[in-house]
C-alpha positions in Angstrom: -6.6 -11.7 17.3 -3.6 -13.4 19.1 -4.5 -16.7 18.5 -3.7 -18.5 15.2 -6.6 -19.9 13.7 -4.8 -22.6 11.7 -3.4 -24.7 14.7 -6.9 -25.3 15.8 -7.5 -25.7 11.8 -10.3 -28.9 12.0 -12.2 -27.1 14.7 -12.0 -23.5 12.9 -12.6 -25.7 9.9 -15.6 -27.5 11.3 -17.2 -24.8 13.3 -17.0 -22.3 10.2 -19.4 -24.6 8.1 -22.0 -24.6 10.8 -21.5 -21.0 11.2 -22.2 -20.4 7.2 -25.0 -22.9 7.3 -26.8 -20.4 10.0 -26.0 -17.3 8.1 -22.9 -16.1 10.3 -19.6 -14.8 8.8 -16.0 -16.3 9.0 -13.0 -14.1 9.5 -9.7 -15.2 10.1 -6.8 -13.2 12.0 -3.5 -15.0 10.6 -0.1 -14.8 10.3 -0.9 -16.3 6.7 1.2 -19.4 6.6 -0.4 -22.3 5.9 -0.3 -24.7 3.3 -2.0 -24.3 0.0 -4.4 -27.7 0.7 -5.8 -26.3 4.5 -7.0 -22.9 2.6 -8.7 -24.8 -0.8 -10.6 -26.5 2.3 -11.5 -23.6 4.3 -11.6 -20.8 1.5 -15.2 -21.3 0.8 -16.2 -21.0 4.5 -14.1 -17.9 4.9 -15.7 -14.2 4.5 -12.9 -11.9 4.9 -9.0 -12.7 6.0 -6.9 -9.8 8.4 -3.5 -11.3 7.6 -0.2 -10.2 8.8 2.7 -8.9 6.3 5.1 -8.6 8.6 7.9 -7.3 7.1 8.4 -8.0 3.0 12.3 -9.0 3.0 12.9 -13.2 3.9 15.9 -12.1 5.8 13.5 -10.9 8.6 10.6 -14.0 8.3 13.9 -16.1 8.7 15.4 -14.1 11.5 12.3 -12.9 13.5 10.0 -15.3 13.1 11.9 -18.6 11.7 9.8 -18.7 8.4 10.2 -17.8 5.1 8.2 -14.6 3.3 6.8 -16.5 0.1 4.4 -18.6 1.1 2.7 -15.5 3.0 2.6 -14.0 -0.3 1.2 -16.9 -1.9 -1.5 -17.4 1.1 -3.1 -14.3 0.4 -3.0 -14.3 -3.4 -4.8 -17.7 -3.0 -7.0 -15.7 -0.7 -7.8 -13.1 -3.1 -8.6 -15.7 -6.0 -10.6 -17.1 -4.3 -12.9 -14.5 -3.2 -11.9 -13.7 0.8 -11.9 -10.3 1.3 -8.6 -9.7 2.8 -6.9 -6.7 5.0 -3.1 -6.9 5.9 -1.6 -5.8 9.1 2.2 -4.9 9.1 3.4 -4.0 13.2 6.7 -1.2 12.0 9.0 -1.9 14.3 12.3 0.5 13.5 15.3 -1.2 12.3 14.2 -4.1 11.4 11.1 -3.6 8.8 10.6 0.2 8.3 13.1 1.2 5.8 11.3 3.0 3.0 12.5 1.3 -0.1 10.9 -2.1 1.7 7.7 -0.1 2.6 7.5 0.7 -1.0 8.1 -2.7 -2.5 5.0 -4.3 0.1 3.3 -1.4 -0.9 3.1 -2.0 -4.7 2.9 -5.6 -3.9 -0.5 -5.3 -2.1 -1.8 -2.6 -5.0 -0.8 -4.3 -7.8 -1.3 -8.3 -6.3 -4.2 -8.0 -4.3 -5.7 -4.2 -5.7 -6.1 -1.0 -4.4 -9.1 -1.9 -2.6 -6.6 -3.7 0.0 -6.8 -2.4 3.6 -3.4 -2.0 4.8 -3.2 -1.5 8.8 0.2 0.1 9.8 0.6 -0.1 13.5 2.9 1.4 15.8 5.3 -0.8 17.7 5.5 -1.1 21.6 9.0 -2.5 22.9 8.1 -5.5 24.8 9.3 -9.3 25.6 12.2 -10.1 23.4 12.6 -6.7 21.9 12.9 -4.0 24.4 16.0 -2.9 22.8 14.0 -1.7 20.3 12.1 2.0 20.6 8.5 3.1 20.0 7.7 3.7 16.3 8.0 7.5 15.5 4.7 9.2 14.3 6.9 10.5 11.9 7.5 6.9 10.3 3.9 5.7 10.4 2.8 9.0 8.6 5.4 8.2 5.9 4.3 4.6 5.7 1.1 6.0 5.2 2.2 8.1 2.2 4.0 5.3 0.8 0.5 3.1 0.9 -1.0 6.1 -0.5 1.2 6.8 -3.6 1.6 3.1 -3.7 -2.7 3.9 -5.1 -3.6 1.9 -1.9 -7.3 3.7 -1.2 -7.5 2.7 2.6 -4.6 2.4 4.5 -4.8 3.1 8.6 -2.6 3.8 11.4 -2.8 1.8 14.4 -1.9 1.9 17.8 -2.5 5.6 17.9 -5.7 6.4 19.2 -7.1 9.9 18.1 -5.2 10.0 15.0 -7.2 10.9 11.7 -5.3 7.9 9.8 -7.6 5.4 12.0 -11.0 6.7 10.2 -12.1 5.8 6.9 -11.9 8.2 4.1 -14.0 8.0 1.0 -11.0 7.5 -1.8 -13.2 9.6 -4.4 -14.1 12.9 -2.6 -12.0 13.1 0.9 -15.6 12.7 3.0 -15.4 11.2 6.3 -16.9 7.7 6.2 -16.1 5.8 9.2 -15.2 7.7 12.2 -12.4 5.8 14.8 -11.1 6.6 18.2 -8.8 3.4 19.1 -11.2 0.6 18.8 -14.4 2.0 19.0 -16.6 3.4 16.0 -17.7 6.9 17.0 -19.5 7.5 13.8 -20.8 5.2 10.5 -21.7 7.7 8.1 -21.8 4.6 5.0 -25.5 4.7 3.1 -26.3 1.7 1.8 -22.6 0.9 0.8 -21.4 3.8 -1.0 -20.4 7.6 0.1 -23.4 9.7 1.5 -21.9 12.7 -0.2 -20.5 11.5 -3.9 -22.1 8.3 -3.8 -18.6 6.3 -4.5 -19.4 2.2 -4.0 -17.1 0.8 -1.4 -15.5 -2.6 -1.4 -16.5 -4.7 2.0 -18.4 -7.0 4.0 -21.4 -5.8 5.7 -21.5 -1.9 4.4 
């Protein structure tokens, strides 16, 4: 986290093949925008991908971040064909990426692209550096985010940044039954038998469950 795996690319590259060779597993944390050729090379090294969506209009990639939305898009359908398991982490920052109707369209993009079984982190924004103008999400609009993942048929979509809130825990999608228990970063409880629900048995989609 906080440091882009793809400008080090060779090293992540080369240090991912010894890692499978000894039975490790690769993640990356990326802001998803690489070329086509640099994933083909690493994608059968890689595990699981947390990639960041952050925002689904161009006018803000082009604005915010001088880049453009598509190949994002593109990076993690490649990801998801070729068999990384892949989260998505979208920072809300109001005004400029937390109007419904866009929330909705990313929302449907990630169920209907990538599936339903897509994690989708929505974390609350902190003014800092070059946009203290802007204010602190309100709860109010990472619960409705949340809602809009949810309708959306996403099965586990979190809140971030707000320790002690129940949308950081892991819900099983079938039967409501605390899963995974969160409190900020730490796990406080792992109630996951051998992969599926203790209570209804539901299978769920990961690495290492």
């Amino acid at each position: 986290t906080y440091t882009e795996p793809t400008i080090y690319f060779e090293f992540a590259f080369e240090t991912a093949k010894i890692a499978h060779a000894r039975g490790l597993k690769n993640v990356f944390v990326s802001n998803g925008y690489m070329p086509p050729e640099a994933l083909d090379m690493i994608a059968p090294y890689l595990d699981a991908a947390n990639v960041d969506l952050k925002a689904f209009t161009d006018d803000f990639y082009r604005v915010q971040c001088g880049a453009r939305l598509n190949p994002v898009k593109e990076t993690l359908r490649r990801m998801k064909a070729a068999g990384v398991m892949v989260e998505v982490t979208t920072l809300i920052i109001p005004g400029l990426n937390d109007a419904p109707d866009e929330l909705q369209q990313l929302a449907a993009f990630l169920s209907e692209g990538l599936g339903p079984d897509t994690p989708w982190h929505i974390s609350r924004f902190h003014p800092t550096y070059q946009l203290t103008d802007r204010s602190v999400t309100p709860m109010d609009t990472l619960r409705g985010a949340r809602d809009i993942g949810q309708a959306a048929g996403l099965r586990y979509v979190y809140m971030g940044n707000v320790p002690g809130e129940q949308g950081e825990s892991t819900l099983c999608h079938q039967c409501g039954e605390m899963l995974i228990e969160r409190w900020g970063f730490q796990v406080r409880r792992n109630r996951i038998d051998s992969g599926c629900c203790p209570k209804c048995r539901t299978e769920l989609s990961g690495i290492g469950m």
